[in-house]
C-alpha positions as CSV (number, residue, x, y, z in Angstrom):
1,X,15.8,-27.5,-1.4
2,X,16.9,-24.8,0.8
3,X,17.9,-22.6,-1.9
4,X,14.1,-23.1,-3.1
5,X,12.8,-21.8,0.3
6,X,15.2,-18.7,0.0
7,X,14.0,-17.7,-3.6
8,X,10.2,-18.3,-2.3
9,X,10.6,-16.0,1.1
10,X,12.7,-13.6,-1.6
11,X,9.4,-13.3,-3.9
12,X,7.0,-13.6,-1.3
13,X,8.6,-10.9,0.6
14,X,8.6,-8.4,-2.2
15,X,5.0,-9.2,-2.6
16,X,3.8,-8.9,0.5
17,X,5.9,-5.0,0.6
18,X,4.0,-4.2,-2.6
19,X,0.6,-4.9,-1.3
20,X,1.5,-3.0,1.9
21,X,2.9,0.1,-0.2
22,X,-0.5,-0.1,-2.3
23,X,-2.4,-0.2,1.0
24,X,-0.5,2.8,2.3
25,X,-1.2,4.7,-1.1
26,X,-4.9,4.2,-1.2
27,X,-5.0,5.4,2.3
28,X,-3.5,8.9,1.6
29,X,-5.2,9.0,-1.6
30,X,-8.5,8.6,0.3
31,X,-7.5,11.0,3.4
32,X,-6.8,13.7,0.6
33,X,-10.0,13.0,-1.1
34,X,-11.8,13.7,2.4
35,X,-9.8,16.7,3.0
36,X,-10.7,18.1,-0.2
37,X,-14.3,17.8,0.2
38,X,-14.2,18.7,3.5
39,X,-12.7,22.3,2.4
40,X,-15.2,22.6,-0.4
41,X,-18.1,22.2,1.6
42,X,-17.3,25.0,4.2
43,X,-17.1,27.4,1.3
C-alpha cells in the first residue's frame, strides 16, 4: 500500500507542476498581449 501512495503523490505532483507551468504561461502570454496593445495605441 505504501508503494501505492508514493506512485499517487509521484503523478499527482507532476500534475499539479503542469497546471502551475500552464498558469504561469497564460500569464506572460497575456501581459505581452497588453503590452502590445498598449504600444500600438500610443502610435
Amino acid at each position: 500500500m505504501n508503494e501505492n501512495i508514493m506512485y499517487a503523490l509521484e503523478i499527482m505532483g507532476k500534475g499539479m507542476g503542469s497546471i502551475f507551468a500552464v498558469i504561469i504561461l497564460l500569464t506572460i502570454i497575456v501581459l505581452l498581449m497588453a503590452k502590445i496593445a498598449e504600444i500600438r495605441n500610443k502610435e
